[in-house]
SEDRENTOR-226918 format. One record per atom (N, C-alpha, C, O, CB): x, y, z. Coordinates in steps of 0.1 Angstrom, whole numbers, plus 5000, padded with zeros to 4 digits. Atoms other than C-alpha are relative to their C-alpha. Glycine has a CB too. Layout:
XYZ ...
END
This chain:
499350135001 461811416922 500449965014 501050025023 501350014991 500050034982 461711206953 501049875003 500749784995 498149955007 499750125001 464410916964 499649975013 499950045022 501349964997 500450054988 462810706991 501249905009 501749815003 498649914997 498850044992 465410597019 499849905005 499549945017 500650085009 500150134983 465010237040 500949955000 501449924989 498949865003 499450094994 467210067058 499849905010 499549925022 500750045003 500550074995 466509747067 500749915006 501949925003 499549964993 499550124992 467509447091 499449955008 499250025018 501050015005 501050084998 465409177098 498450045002 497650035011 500449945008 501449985001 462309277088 499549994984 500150024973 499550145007 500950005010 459409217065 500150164991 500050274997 498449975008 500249865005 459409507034 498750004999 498150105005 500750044986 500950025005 456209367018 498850135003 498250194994 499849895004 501549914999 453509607032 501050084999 501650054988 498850025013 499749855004 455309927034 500350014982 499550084976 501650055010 499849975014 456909906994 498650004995 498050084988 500949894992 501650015012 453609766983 499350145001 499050204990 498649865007 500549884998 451810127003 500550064990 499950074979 500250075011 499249905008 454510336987 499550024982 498950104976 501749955001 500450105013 454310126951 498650074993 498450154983 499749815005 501449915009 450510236946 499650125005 498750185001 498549945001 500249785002 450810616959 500550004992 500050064983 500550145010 499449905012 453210666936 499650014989 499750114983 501149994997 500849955005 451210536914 498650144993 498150194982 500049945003 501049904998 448810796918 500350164997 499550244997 499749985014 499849875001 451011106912 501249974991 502149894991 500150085013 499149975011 452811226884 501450075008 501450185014 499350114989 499149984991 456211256900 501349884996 500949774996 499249995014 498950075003 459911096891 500449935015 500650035023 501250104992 499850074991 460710836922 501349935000 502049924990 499049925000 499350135002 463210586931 499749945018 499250025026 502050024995 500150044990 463010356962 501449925007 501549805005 498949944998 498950084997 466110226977 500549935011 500950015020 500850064998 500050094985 466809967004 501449985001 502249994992 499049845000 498850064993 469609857023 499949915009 499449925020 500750085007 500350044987 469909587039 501049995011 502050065008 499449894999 498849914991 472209607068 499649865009 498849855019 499750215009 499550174998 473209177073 499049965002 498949955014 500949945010 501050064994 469909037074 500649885003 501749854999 498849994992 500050094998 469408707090 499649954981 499150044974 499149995014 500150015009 469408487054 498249994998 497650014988 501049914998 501450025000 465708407063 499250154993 498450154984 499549975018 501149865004 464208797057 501450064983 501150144974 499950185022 499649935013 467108877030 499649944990 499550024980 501250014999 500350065014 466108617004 498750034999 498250034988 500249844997 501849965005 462208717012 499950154996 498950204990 498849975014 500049835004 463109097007 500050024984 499450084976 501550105006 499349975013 465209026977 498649934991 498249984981 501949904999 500550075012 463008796960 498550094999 498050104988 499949835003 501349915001 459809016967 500250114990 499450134981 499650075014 499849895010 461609326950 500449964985 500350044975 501150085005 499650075015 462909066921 498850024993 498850094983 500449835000 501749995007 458809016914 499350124995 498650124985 499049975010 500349895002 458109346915 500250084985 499450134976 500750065009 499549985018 460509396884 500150185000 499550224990 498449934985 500749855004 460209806887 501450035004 501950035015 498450095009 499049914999 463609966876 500350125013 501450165016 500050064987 500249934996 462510216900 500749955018 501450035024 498650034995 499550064991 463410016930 501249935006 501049825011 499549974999 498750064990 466809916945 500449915007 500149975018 500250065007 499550044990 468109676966 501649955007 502149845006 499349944999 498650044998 471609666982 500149955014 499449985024 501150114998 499750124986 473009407008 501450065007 502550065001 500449814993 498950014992 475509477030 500749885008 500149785012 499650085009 499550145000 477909217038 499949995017 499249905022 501849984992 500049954984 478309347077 499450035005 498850124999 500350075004 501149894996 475909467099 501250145005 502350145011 498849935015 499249934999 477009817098 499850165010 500550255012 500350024986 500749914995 474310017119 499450044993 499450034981 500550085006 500849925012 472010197110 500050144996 499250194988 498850005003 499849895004 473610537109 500550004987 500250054976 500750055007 499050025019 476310427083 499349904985 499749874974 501949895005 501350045015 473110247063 499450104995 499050114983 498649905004 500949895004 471510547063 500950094991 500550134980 499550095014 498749915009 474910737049 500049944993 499550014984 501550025003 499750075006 475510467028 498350064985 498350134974 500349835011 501549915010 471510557012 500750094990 500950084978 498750135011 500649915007 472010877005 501450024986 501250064975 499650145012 499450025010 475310826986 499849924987 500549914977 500749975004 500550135015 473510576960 498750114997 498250084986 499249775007 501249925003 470310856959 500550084985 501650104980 499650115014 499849945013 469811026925 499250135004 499750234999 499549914986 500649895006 467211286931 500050105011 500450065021 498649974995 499749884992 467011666948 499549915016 500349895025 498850174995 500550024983 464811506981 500349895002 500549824993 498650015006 499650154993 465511197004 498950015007 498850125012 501649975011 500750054993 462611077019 500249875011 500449765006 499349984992 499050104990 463810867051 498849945003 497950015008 501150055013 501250084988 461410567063 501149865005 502149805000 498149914988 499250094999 462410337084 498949854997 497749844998 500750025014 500650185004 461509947075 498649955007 497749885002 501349865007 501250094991 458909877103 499150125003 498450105013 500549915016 501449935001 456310177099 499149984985 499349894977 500350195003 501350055007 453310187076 499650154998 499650235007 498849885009 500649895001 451910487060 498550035005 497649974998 500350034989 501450004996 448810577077 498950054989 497949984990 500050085012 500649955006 447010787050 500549944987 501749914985 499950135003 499550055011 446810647016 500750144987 501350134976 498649914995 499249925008 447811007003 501750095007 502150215005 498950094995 499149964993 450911017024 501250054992 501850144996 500249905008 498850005008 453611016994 499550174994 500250274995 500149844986 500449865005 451411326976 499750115012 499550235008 498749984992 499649904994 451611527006 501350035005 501550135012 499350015008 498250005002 455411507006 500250104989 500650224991 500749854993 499849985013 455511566972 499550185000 500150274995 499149884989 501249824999 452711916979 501550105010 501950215005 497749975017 498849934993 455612057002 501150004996 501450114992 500349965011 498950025011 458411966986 500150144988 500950234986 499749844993 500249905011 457012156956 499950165007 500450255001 498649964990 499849864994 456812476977 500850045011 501050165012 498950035004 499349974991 458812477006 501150075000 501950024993 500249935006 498449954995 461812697016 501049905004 502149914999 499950085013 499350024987 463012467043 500449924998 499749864989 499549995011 499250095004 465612227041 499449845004 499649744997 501350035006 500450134995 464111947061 498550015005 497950105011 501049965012 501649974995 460511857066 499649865006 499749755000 498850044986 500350094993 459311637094 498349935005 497449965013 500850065010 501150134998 456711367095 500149965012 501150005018 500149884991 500450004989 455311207127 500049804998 500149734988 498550115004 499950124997 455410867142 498150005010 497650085017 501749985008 501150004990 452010747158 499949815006 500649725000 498250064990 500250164996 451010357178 498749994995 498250104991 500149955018 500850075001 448310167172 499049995017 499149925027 500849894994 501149994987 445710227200 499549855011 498949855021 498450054992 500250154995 445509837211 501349935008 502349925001 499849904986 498550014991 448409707241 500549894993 499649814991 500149975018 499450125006 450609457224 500849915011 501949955012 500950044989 499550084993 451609207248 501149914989 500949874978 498949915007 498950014988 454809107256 501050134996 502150145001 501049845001 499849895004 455409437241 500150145012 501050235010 499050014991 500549894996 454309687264 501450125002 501550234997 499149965014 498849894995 457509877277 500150114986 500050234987 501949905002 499449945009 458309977243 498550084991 498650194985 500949884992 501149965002 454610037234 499850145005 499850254999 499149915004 500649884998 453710277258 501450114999 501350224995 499249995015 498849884997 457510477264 499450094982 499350214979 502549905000 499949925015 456810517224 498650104999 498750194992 500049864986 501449935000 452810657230 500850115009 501050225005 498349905007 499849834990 454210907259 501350084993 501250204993 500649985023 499149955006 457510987240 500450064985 501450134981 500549945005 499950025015 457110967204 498850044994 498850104983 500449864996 501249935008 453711047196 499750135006 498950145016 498749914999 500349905003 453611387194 498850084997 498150034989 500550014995 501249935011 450711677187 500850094991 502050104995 498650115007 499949895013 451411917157 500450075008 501750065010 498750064990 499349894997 451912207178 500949975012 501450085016 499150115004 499250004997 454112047201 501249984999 502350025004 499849985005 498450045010 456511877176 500250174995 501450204998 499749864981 499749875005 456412287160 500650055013 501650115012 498850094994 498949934990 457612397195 501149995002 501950095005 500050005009 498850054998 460312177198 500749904984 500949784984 499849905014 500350105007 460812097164 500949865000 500449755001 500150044988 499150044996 464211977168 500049855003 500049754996 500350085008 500050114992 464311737195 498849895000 499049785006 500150055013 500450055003 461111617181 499949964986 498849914981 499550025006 499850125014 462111487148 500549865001 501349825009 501050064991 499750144992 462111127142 500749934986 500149934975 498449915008 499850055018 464210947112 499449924997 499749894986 501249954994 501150115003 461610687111 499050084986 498550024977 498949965017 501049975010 459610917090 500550185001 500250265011 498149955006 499949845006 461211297072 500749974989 501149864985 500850125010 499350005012 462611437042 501150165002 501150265009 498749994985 498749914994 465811637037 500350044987 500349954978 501549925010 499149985015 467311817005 501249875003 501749845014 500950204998 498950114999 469811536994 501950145004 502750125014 499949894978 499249894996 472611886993 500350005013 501449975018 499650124998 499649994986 472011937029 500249865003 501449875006 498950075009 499650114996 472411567038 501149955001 501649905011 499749934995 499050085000 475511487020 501250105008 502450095009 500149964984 498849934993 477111747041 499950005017 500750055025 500050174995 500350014986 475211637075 499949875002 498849845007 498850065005 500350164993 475511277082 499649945009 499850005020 500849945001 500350024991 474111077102 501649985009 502749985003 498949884999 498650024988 477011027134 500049875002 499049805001 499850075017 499750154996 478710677142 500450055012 501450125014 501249914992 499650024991 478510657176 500549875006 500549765000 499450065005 499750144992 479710417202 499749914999 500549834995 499949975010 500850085004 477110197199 499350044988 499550154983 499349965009 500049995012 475110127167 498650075005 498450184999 500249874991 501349964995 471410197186 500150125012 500950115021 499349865007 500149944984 470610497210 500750134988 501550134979 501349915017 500049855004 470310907202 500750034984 501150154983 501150085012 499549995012 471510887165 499350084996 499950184993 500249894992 500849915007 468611067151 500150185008 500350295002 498449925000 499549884996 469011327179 501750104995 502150214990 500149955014 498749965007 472311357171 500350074987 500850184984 500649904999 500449915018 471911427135 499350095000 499750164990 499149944988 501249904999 469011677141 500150105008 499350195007 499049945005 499349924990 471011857166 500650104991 500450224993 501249935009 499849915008 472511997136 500050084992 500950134985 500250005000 501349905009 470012177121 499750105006 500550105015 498449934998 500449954996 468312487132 498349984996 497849944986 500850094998 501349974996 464612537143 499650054984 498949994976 499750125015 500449935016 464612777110 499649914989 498849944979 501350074994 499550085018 465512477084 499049885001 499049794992 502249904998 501050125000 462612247095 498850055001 498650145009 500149885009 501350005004 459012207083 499449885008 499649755008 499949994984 500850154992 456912027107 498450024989 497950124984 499550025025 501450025004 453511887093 499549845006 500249755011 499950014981 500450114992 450911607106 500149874985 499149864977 498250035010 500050095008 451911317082 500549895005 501749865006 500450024991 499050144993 452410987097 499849864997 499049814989 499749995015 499850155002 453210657098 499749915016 499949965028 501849994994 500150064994 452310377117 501449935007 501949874998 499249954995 498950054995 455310237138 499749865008 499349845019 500650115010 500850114998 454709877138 501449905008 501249825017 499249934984 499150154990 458009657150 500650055013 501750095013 501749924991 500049984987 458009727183 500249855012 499449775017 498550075001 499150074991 460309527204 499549965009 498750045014 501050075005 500450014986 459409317235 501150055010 502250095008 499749855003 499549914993 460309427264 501749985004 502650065007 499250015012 498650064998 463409237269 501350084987 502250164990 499649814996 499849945009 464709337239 500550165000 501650204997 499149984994 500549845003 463709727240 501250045014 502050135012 497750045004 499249984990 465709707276 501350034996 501850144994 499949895008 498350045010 469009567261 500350154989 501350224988 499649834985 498849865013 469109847230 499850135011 500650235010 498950084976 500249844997 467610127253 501849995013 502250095018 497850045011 498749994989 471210017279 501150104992 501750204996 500849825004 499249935016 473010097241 500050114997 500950164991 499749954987 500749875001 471210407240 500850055009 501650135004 498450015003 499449914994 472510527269 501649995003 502350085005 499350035011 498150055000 476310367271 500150174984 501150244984 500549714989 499249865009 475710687231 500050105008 501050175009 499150074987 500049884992 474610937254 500950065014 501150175018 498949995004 498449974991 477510897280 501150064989 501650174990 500949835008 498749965013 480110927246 499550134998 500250235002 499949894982 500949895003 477811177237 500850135011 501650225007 498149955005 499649924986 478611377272 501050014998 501450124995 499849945013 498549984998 482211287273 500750054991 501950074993 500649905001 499149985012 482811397239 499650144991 500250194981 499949874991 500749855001 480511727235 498950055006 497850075002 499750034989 501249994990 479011807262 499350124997 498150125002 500449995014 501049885000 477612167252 498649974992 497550014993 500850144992 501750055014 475311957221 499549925010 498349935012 500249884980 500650104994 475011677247 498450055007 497450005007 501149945012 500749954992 473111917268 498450024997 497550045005 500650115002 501550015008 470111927245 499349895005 498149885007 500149974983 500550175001 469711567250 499350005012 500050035022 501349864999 501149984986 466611567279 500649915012 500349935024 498249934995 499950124987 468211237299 501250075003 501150105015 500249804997 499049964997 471711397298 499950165003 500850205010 500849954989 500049914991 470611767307 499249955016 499650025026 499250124993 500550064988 468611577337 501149935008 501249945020 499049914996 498950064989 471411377347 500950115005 501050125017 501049884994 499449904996 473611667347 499750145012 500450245015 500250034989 500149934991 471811827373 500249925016 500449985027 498750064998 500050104991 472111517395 501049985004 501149955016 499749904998 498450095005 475811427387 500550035013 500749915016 501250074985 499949984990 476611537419 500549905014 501449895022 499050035000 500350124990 475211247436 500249864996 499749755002 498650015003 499650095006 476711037411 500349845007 499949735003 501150084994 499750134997 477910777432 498949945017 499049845024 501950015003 501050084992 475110737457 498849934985 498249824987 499150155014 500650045004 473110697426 500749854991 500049774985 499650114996 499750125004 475410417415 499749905009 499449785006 501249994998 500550114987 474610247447 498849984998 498549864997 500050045016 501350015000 471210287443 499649924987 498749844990 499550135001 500250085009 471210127404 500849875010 500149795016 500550044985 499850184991 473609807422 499449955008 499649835010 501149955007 500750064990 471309777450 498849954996 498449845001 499850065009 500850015006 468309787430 498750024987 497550034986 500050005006 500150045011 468409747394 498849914996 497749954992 501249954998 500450114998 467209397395 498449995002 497649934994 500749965010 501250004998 463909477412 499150104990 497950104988 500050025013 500449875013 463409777386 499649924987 498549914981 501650134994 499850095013 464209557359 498149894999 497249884991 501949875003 501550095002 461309297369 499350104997 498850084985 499349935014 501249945005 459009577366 499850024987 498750034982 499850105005 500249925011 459709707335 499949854991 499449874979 501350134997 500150115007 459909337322 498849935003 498649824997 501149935002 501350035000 456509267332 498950044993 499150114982 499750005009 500949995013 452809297317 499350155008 498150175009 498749834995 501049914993 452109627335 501850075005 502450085015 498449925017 498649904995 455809847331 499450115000 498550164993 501550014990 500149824996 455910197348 501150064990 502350044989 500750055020 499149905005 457210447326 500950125006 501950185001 499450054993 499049894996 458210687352 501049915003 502149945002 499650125011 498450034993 460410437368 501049994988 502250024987 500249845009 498950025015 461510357331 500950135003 502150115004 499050024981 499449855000 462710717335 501250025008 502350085006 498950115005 498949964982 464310697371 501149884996 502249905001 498849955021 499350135002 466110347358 501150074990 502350064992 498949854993 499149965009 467610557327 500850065005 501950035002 499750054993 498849934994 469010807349 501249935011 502449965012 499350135008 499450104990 470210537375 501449924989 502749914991 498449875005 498950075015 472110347342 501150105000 502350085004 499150004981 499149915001 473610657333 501550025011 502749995010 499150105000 499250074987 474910667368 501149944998 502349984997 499349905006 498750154998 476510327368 500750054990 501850104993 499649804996 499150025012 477810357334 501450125005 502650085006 498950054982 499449904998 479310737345 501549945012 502749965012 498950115004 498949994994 481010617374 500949824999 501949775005 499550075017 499250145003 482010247362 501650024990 502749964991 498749884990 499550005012 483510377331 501850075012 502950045007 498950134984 498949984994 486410517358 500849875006 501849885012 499850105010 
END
C-alpha cells in the first residue's frame, strides 16, 4: 500500500498524475495520490483542481493551502493526511522516466528491510536556454551514477523522487528553516543513517528548471539555510559540502567579503548569461556565504 506525496506551487500536475494514473493501473496494489498545493497563483490552482475534479478517482486528493507555507511544512503537512505503510515523495515538476517506474517501487517495498529507498533525478540531454545555470549545476550535481549515490547515499538523496515508511517519517520531519528554499532535503536526510537507505536506479525526469535569474535568487536563500544551518548546529552543518568548504576558509572570512563586494556583479553577469561557469558558480557560493557570515554581524 503506497501514498504518493506532491507538493505543488505553480505548476502544471497534468503529465506527471496522468504517468502515475496508468502505472497504477497496471499493478495490483492499494494507492492514494495526494497533492498540496502550497498558494498557487489562482491561474495553475483552478487548472490543477479542475483536472483532478475530471479525473473523478476517490483515489486522489487535493488540498489547498491558504498560505504559501514552504515546501518543508507542505511536505509535513502530506504525510499527516497519508493513510498507507509507504510515502512515496515526488516533487510536482519531474516526470517518470520508465513507464514501469511505480511497479518497481512497489518490487522493493515488498521486500526491503530498509526504511527509506532512494530514487534518482536525471536532465534531459538538450541545453534549455535561458535556463542554463540551473541546467547544467543540476547535470554536474544532481545526476548521479548508481554506485556513487550507494557511496554517499546520504548526501545524495533527493526529495524530488524517494520513499520512506510513513512510521519513520512521522517522527523525522522535514526542518523549517530560515528560508523556505535551500538544504531542506539535506537536512532531513542528515537524519538517517547510510544503514536505513536503499539506493536503486529509478528515475525521474526533472523538468521545471528555473532560468537563471531565478535559480540565482533561491540558490542566495539556499545559502542565507546553510549559514542558520552553521550557526545553529554546526557538527550536522559539517556534512553539508559548501559549509565543510567554507569552514576551511573562514579564516579569510573578511578578505573574502571584499572580494564578493568588489566583484559579485561581474560574477553575477556570468552566471546570468548563455554560457554560465559552474566552477565560478561554486567560488560565488562560497564568496555569498562570506558576505552573508560577516554582514550578519
Amino acid at each position: 500500500m503506497i501514498s504518493v506525496l506532491i507538493p505543488v506551487c505553480n505548476y502544471n500536475l497534468q503529465p506527471l498524475i496522468k504517468s502515475l494514473v496508468a502505472q497504477f493501473q497496471q499493478v495490483n496494489y492499494d494507492w492514494e495520490i495526494l497533492v498540496s498545493d502550497d498558494a498557487s497563483t489562482k491561474e495553475f490552482s483552478i487548472e490543477n483542481s479542475d483536472f483532478i475534479h475530471k479525473i473523478n478517482k476517490q483515489q486522489i486528493k487535493l488540498y489547498q493551502q491558504e498560505i504559501n507555507v514552504g515546501n518543508a511544512a507542505n511536505r509535513n503537512y502530506l504525510i499527516s493526511k497519508a493513510t498507507f505503510d509507504w510515502l512515496l515523495f515526488l516533487d510536482a515538476d519531474v516526470l517518470p522516466v520508465n513507464a514501469n517506474f511505480i511497479a518497481t517501487y512497489i518490487n522493493i517495498m515488498q521486500s526491503a528491510s530498509k526504511e527509506i529507498i532512494a530514487g534518482n533525478i536525471i536532465y534531459d540531454a538538450e541545453k534549455p536556454l535561458p535556463h542554463l545555470l540551473r541546467w547544467k549545476y543540476g547535470k554536474a550535481t544532481e545526476q548521479k551514477s548508481l554506485e556513487v549515490r550507494k557511496n554517499k547515499s546520504i548526501l545524495n538523496c533527493r526529495g524530488a523522487n524517494f520513499a520512506i515508511k510513513k512510521k519513520v517519517a512521522g517522527k523525522a520531519i522535514f526542518p523549517i528553516l530560515k528560508e523556505k528554499y535551500g538544504f531542506v532535503d539535506t537536512r532531513f536526510f542528515l537524519q538517517f543513517k547510510e544503514s536505513q537507505i536503499y539506493v536503486l536506479e529509478n528515475p525521474v525526469y526533472h523538468l521545471g528548471i528555473e532560468n537563471n535569474s531565478v535559480f540565482l535568487n533561491k540558490t542566495k536563500k539556499a545559502i542565507a539555510n546553510a549559514l542558520f544551518l552553521m550557526n545553529t548546529d554546526k557538527k550536522l552543518s559539517l556534512k553539508i559540502l559548501l559549509v565543510s568548504k567554507y569552514m576551511k576558509i573562514r579564516i579569510f572570512k573578511f578578505i573574502l567579503f571584499r572580494v564578493y563586494s568588489k566583484f559579485h556583479q561581474n560574477i553575477e553577469q556570468n552566471l546570468l548569461s548563455k554560457n554560465p561557469s559552474i566552477l565560478l558558480f561554486q567560488l560565488y557560493k562560497l564568496l555569498y556565504l562570506s558576505y552573508l557570515d560577516v554582514s550578519k554581524k
